[in-house]
NUTORVEX-751921 format. One record per atom (N, C-alpha, C): residue in one letter; x, z, y. Coordinates in pm, whole numbers, padded with zeros to 5 digits, always signed. Layout:
BEGIN
AXZY;...
***
This chain:
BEGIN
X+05058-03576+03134;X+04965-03519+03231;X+04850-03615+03258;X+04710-03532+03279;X+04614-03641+03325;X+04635-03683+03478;X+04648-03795+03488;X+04641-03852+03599;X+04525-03917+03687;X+04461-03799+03774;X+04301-03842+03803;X+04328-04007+03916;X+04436-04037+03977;X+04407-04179+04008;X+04391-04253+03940;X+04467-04275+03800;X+04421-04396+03687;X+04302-04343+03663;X+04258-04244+03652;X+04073-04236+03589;X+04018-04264+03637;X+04027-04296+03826;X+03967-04307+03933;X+03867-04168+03915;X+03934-04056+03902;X+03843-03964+03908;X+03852-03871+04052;X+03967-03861+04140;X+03982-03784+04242;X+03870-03808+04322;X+03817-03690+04395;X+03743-03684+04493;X+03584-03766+04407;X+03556-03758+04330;X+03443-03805+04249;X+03380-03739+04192;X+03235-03685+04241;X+03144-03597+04150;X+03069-03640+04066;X+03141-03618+03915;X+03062-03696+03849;X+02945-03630+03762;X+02827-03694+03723;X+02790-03655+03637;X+02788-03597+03520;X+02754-03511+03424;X+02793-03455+03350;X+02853-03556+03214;X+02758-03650+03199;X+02790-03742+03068;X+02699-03882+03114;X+02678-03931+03039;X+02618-04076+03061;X+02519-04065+02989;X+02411-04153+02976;X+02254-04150+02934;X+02316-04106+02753;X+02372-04177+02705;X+02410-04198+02572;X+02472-04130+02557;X+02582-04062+02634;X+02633-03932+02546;X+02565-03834+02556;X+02414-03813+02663;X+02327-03703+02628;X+02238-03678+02500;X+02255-03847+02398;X+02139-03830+02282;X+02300-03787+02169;X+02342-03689+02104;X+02420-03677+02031;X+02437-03755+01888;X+02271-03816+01882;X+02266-03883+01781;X+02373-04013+01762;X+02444-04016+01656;X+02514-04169+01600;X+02410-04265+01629;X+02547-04396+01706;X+02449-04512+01638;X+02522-04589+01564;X+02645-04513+01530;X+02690-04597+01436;X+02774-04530+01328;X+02760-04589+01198;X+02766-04477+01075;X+02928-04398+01097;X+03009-04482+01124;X+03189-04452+01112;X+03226-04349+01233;X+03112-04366+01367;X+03153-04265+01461;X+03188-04101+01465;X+03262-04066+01410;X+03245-03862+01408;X+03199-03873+01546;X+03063-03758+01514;X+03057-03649+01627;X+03155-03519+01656;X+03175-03544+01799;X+03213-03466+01884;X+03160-03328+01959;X+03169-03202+01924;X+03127-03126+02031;X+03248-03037+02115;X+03258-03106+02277;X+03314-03122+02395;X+03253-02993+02437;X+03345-02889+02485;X+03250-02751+02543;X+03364-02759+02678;X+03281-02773+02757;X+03353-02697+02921;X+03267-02661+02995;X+03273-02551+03129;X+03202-02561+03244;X+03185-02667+03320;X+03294-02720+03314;X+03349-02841+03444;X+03280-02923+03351;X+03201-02979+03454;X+03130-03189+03450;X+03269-03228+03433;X+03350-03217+03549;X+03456-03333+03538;X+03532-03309+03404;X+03590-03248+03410;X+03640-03195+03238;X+03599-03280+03147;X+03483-03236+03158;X+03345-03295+03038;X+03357-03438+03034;X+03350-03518+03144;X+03376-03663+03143;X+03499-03669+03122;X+03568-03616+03155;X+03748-03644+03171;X+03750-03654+02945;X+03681-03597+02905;X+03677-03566+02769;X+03656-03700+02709;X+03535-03724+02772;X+03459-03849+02719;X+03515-03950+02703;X+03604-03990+02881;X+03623-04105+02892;X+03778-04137+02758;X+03810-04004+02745;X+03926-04009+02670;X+03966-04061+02518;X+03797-04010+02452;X+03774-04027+02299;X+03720-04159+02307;X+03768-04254+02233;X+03731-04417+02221;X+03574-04398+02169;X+03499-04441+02266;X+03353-04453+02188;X+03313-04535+02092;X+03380-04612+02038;X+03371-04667+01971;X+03412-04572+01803;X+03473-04496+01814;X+03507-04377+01682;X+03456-04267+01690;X+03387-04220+01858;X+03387-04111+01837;X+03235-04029+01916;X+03150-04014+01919;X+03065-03911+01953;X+03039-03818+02007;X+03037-03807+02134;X+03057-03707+02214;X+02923-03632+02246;X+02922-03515+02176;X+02812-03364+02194;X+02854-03283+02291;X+02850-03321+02422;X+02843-03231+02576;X+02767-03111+02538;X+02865-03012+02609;X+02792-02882+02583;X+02864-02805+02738;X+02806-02783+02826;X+02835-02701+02945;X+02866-02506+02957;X+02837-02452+02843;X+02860-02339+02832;X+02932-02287+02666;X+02938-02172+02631;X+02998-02137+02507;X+02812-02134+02426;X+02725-02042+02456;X+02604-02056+02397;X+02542-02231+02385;X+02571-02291+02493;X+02504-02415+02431;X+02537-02463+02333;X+02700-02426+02378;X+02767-02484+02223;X+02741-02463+02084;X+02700-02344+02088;X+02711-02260+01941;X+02500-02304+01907;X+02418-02336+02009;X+02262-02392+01983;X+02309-02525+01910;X+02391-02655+01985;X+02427-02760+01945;X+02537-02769+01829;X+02609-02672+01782;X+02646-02704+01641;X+02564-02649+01555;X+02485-02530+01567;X+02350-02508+01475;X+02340-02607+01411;X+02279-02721+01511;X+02206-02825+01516;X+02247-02941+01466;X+02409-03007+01483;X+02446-03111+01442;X+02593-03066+01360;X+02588-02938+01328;X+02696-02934+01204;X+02824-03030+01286;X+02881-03103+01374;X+02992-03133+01437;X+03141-03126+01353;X+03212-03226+01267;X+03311-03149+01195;X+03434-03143+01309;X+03411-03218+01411;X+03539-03180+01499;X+03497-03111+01659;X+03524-02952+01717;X+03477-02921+01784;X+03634-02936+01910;X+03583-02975+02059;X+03700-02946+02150;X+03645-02819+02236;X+03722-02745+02257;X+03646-02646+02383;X+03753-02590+02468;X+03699-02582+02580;X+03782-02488+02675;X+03818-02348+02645;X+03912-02278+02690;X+03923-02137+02633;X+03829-02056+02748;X+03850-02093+02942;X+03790-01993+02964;X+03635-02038+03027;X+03565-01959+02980;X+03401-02001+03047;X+03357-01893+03084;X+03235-01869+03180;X+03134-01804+03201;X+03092-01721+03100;X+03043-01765+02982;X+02983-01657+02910;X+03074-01661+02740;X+03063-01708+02682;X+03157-01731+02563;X+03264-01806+02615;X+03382-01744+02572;X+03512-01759+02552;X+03588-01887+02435;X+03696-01952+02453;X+03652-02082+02377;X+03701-01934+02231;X+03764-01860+02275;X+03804-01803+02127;X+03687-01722+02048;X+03602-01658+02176;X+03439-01636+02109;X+03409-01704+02063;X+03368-01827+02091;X+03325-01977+02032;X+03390-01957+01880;X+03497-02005+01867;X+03582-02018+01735;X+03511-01870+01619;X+03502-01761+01685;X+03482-01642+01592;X+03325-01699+01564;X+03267-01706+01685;X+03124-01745+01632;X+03095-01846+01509;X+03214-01920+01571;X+03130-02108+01454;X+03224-02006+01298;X+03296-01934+01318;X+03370-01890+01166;X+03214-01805+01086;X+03220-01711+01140;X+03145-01613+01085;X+03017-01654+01056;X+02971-01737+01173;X+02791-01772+01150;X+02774-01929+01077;X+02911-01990+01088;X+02899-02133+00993;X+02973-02119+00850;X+03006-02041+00795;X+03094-02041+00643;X+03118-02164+00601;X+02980-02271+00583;X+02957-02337+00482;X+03013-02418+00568;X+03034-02407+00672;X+03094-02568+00743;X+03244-02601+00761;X+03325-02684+00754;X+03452-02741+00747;X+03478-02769+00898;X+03541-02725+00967;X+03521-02771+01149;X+03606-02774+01175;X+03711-02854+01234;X+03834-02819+01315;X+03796-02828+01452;X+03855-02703+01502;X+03875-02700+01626;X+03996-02704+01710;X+03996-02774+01792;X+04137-02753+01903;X+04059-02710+02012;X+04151-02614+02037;X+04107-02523+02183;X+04226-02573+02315;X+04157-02556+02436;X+04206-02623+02552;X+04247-02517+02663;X+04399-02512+02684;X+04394-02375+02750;X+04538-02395+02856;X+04495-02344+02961;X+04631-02371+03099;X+04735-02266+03007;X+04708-02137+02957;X+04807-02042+02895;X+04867-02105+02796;X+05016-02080+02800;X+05093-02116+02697;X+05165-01991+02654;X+05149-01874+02683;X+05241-01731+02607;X+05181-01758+02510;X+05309-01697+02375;X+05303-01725+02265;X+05174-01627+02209;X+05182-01495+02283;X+05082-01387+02216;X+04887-01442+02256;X+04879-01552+02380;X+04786-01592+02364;X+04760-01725+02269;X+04820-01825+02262;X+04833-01928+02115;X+04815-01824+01987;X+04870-01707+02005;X+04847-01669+01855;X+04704-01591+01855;X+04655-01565+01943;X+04517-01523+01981;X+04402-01618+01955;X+04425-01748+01988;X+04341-01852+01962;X+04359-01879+01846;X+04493-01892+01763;X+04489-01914+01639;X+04388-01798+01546;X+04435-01638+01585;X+04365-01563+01515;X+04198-01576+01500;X+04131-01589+01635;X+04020-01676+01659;X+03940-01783+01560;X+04049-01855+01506;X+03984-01925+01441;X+04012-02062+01415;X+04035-02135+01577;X+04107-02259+01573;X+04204-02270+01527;X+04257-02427+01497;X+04341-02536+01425;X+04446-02557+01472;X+04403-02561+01615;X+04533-02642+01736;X+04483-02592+01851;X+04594-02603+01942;X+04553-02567+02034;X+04662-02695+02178;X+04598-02729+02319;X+04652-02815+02407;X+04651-02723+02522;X+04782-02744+02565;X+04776-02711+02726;X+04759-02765+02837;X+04665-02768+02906;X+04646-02817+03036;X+04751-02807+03149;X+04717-02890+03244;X+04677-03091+03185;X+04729-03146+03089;X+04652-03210+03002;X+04673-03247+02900;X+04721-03379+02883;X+04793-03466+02852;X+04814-03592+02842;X+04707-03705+02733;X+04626-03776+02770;X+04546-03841+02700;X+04591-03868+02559;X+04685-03921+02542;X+04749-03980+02412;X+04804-03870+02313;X+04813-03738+02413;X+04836-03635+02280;X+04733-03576+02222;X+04624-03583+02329;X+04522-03557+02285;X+04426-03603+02173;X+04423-03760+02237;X+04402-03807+02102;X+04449-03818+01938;X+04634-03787+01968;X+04696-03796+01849;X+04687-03667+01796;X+04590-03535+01896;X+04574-03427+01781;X+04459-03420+01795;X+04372-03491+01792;X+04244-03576+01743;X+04189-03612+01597;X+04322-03698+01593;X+04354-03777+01479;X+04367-03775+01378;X+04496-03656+01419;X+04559-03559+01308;X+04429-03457+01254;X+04313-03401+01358;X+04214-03320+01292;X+04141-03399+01178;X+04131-03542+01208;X+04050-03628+01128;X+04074-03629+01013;X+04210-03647+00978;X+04277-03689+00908;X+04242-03586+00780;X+04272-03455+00870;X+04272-03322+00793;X+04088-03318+00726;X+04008-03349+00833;X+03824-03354+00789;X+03832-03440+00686;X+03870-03507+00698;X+03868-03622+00576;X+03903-03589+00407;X+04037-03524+00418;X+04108-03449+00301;X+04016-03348+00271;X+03949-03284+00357;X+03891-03159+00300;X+03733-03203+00263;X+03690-03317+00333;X+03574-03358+00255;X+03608-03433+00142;X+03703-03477+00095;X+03706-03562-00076;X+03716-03431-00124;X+03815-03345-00104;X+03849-03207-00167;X+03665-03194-00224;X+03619-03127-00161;X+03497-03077-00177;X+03382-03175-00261;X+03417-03311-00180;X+03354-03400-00310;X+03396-03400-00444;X+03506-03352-00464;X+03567-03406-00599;X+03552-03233-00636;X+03507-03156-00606;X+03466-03000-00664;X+03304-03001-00696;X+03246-03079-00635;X+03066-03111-00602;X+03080-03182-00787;X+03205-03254-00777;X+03155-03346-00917;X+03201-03277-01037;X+03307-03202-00992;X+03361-03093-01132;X+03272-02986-01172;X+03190-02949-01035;X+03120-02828-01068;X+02973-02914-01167;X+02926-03028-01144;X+02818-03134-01188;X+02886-03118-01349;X+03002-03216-01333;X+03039-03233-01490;X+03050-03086-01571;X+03060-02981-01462;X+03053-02830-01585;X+02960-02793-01634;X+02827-02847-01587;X+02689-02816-01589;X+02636-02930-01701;X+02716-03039-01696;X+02632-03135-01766;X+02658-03178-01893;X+02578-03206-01995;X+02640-03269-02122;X+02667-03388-02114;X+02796-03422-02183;X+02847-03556-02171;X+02804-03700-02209;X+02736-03650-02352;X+02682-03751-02449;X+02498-03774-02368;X+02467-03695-02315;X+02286-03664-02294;X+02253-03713-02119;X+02363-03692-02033;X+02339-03657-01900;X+02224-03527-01866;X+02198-03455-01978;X+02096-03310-01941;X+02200-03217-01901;X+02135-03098-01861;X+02210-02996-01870;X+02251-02931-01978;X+02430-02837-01975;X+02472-02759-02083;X+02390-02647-02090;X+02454-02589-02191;X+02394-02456-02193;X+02415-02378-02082;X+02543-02424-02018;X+02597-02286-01893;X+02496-02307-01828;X+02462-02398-01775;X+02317-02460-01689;X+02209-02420-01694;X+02186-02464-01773;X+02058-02383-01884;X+02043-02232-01846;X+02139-02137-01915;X+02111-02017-01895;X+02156-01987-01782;X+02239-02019-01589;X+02209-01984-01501;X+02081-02018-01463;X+02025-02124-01459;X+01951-02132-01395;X+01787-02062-01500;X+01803-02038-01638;X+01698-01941-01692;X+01738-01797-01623;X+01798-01761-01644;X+01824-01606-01556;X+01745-01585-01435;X+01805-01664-01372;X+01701-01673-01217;X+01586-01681-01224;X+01567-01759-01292;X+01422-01784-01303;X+01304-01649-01389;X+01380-01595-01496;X+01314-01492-01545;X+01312-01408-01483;X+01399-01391-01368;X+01428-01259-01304;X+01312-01254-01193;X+01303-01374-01167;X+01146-01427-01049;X+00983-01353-01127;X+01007-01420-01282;X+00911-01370-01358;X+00904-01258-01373;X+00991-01164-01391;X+00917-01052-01390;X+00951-00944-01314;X+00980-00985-01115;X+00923-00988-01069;X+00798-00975-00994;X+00750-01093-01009;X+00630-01185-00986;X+00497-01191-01088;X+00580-01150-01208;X+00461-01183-01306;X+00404-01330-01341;X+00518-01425-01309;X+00441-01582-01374;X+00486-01634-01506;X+00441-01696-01559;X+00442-01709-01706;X+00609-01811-01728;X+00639-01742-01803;X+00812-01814-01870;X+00776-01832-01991;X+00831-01944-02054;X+00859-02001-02119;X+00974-02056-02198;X+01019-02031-02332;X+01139-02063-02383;X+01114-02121-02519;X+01112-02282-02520;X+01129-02374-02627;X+01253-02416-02672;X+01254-02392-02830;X+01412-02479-02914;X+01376-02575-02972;X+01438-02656-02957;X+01409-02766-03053;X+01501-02833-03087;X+01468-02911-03217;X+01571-02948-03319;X+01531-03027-03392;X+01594-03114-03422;X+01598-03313-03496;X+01654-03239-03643;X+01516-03325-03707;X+01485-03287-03832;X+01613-03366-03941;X+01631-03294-04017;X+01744-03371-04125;X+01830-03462-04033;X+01845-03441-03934;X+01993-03456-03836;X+02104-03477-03939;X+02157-03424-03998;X+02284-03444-04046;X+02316-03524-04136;X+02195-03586-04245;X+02182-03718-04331;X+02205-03852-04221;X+02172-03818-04089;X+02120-03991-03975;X+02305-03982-03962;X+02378-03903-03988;X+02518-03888-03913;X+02569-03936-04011;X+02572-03873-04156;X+02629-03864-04264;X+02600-04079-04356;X+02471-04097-04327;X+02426-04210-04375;X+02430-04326-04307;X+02425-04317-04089;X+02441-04408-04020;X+02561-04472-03959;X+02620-04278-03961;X+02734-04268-03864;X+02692-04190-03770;X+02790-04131-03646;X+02777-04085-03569;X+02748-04152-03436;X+02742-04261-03418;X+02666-04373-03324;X+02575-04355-03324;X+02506-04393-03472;X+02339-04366-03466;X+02317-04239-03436;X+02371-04142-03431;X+02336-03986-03405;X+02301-04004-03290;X+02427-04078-03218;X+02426-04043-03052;X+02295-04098-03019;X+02280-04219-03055;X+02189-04290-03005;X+02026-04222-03040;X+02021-04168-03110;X+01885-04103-03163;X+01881-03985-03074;X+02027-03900-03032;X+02037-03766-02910;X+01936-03833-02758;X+02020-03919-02728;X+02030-04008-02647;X+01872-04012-02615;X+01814-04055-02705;X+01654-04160-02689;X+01589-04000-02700;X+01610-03923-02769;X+01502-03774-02742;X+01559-03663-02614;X+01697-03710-02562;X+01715-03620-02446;X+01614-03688-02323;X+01577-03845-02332;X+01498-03939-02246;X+01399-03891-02273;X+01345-03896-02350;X+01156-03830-02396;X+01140-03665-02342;X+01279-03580-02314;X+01242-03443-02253;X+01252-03476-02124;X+01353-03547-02049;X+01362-03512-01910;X+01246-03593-01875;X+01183-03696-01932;X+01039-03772-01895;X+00918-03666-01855;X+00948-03591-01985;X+00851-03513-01955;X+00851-03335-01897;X+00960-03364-01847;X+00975-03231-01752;X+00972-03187-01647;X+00889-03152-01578;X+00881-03108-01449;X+00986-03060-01353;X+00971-03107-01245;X+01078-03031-01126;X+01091-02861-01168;X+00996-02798-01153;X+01005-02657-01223;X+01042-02623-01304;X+01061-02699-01377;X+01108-02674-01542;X+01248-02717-01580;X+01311-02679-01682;X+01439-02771-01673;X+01457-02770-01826;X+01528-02865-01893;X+01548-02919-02030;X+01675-02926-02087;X+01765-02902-02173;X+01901-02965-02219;X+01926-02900-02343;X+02062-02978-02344;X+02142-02928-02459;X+02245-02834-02511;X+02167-02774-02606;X+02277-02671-02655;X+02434-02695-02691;X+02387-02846-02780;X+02538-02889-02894;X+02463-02927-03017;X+02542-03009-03035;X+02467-03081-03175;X+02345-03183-03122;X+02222-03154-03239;X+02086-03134-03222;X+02029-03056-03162;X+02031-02909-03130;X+01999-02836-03040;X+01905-02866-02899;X+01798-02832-02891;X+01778-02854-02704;X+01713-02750-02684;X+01705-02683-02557;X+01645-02589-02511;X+01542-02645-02386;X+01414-02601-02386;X+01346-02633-02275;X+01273-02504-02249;X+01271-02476-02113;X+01255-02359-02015;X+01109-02461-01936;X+00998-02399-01936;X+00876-02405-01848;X+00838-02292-01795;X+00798-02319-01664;X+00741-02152-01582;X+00612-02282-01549;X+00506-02093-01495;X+00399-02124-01480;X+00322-02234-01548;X+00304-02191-01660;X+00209-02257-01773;X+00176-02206-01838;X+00043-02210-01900;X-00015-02024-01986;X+00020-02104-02141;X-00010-02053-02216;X+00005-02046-02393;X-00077-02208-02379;X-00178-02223-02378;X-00224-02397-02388;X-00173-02479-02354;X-00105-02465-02231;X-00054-02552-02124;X+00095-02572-02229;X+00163-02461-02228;X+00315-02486-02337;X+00277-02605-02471;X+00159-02545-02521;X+00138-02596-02681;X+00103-02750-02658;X+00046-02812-02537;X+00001-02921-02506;X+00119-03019-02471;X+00211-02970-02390;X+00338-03023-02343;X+00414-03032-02425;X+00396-02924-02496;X+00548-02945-02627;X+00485-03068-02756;X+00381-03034-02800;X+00297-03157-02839;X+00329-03283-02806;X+00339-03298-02700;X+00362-03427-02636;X+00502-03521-02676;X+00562-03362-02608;X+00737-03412-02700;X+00792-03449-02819;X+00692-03410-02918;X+00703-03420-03012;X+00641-03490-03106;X+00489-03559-03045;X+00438-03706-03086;X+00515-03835-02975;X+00541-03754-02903;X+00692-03901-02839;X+00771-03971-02960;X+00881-03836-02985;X+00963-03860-03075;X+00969-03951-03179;X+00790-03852-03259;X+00755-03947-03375;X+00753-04066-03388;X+00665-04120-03283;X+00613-04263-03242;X+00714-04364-03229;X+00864-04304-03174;X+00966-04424-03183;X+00984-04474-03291;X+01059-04585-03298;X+01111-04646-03422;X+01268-04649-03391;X+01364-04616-03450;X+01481-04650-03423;X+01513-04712-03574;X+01618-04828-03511;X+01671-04949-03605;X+01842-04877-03614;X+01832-04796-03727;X+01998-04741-03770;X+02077-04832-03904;X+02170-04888-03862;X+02185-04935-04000;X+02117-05063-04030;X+02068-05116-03969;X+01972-05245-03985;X+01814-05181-04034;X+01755-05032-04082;X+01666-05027-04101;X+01638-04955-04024;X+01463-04974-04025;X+01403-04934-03935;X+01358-04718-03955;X+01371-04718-03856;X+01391-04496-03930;X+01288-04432-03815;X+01246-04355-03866;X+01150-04256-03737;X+01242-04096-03755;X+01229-04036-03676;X+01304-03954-03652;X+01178-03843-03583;X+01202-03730-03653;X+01107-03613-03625;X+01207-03514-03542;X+01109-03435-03470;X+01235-03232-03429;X+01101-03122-03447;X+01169-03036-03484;X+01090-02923-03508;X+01096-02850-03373;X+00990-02730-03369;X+01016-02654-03222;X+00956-02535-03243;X+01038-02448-03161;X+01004-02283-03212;X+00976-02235-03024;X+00860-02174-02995;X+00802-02116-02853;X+00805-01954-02859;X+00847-01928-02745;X+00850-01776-02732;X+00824-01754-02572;X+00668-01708-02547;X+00644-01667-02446;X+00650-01558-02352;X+00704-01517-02237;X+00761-01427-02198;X+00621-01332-02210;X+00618-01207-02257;X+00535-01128-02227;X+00473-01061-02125;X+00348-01013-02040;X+00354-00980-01943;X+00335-00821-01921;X+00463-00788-01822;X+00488-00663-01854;X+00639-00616-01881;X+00656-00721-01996;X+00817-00716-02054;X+00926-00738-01957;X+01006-00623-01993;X+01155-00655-01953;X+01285-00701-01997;X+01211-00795-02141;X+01316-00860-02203;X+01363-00962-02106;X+01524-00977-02186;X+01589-01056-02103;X+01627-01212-02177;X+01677-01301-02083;X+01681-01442-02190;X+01739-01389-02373;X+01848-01337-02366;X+01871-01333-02477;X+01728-01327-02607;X+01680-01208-02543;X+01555-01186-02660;X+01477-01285-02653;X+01440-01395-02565;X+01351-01487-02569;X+01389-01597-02645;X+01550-01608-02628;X+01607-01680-02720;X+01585-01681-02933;X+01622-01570-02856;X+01619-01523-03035;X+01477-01550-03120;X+01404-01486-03017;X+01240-01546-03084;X+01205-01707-03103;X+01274-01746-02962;X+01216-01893-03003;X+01335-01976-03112;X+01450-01910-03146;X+01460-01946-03265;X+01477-01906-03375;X+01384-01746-03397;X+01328-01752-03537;X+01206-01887-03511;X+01117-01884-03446;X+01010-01952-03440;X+01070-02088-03470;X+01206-02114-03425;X+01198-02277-03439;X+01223-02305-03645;X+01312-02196-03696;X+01327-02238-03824;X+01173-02160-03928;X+01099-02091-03829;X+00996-02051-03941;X+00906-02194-03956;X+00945-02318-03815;X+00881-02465-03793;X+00916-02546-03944;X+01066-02484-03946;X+01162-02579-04028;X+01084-02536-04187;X+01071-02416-04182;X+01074-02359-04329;X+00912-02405-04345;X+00794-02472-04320;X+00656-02529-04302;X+00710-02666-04286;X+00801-02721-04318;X+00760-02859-04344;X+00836-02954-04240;X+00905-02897-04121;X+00934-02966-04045;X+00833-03069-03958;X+00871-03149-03854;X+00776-03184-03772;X+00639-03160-03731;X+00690-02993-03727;X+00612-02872-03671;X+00633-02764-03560;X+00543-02740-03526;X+00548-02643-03343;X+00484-02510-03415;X+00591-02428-03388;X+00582-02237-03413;X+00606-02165-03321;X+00507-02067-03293;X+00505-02048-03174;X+00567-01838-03212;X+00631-01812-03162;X+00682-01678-03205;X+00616-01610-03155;X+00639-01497-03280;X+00517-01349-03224;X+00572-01262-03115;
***
């Protein structure tokens, strides 16, 4: 039980919070924020004085709507609230932060004099984690505090370690560019904007000339290393708008929006007196290394879809190949 003589809280009107627990901002990186919802000031401090400031962050909130303005606002992964208030209910609260926060991970423990089982299972349905009955004893409070932490914690590596699986599904291993899956979500979207919108798309292939002699004659080291040095010369030269990678193999695909027919032929140019200009040392000798490239500009008007843009830009890339190689063909 709280005991308001050790708090020295009896007969004491206190303020709602202290200068510093009114700025919600951290000042220190390890502290979780807190959002504390009651009517009662005293409550509210009784809250404060309870969570070690030194771990923990306390976001005062005096009603159920303030509450739900102030987690808008500071995303909070651990919320405490009262069940009954003035205008939102702590179990309103809970339905609210579910439905209108998805993306957020929150535990809540709700604070409630009722202990019938059919209201605990009400708050649970609601939304919350846990739930305490008033008066509450400090130390359990904190130890289902703790236990929420514990749980925020697990579910943020969880999510980190899905942030990096979903990265590594997207990415090629040998290049750090994007795969193809990559590639063609994020071309889809983008064509689908184009036409739309009507802004100019773009779909370049390209491909490292007599590739399979540098493998066959160096090894597959020197392959990598020659992938390697021309996946650097695309993402150099690729715009935030634009995006670049690899098919497999030799293969690369590069996607440009908003750039007319000059603007493509000038850029891809570029990529492709890059290339030339290196020298790579395979084998102890010194080797230049060419790629051919086949362009297929989205038409305006058309309702082709990536596939067909594909296909054009690689007839275009081997009609490059069949002229000689370390050549730009631009498809009809």
């Amino acid at each position: 039980m709280l005991d308001f003589k050790n708090h020295a809280l009896k007969g004491v009107d206190f303020p709602l919070a202290s200068p510093s627990a009114m700025d919600p901002t951290p000042t220190k990186p390890n502290r979780m924020p807190v959002l504390v919802v009651d009517d009662s000031p005293v409550a509210l401090r009784l809250l404060e004085m309870t969570l070690p400031a030194d771990e923990y962050k306390v976001i005062p909130a005096k009603s159920g709507q303030e509450a739900v303005e102030l987690f808008a606002r500071y995303r909070p992964a651990l919320v405490i609230t009262d069940w009954v208030m003035p205008d939102l209910s702590g179990t309103e609260l809970c339905e609210r932060i579910r439905s209108d926060f998805r993306d957020c991970s929150t535990y809540i423990i709700l604070l409630t004099s009722v202990s019938e089982k059919s209201k605990v299972v009400k708050g649970f349905k609601s939304g919350a984690d846990d739930y305490l009955t008033k008066p509450y004893h400090p130390e359990e409070l904190l130890a289902r505090v703790d236990a929420g932490r514990r749980i925020i914690a697990l579910q943020r590596e969880i999510e980190a370690k899905n942030r990096l699986l979903e990265q590594l599904a997207l990415t090629d291993e040998l290049t750090g560019l994007p795969n193809r899956r990559a590639i063609e979500q994020w071309a889809t979207f983008q064509l689908s904007g184009a036409m739309r919108h009507e802004f100019p798309f773009c779909v370049v292939m390209a491909d490292l000339d007599r590739f399979k002699s540098i493998n066959d004659t160096h090894g597959h080291d020197a392959g990598d290393q020659v992938l390697k040095k021309f996946a650097e010369i695309l993402r150099t030269g690729t715009r935030q708008s634009d995006i670049a990678g690899r098919l497999g193999g030799d293969e690369f695909l590069w996607i440009l929006t908003f750039v007319d027919d000059s603007g493509v032929r000038v850029a891809v140019e570029r990529i492709r007196a890059a290339l030339e200009s290196q020298t790579f040392v395979l084998g102890g000798q010194e080797t230049q290394v060419t790629a051919s490239f086949g362009i297929a500009m989205r038409r305006p008007g058309s309702t082709a879809g990536l596939k067909a843009l594909l296909d054009r830009a690689d007839a275009a890339l081997y009609s490059a190949k069949r002229v000689g190689r370390n050549k730009i063909d631009v498809g009809a």
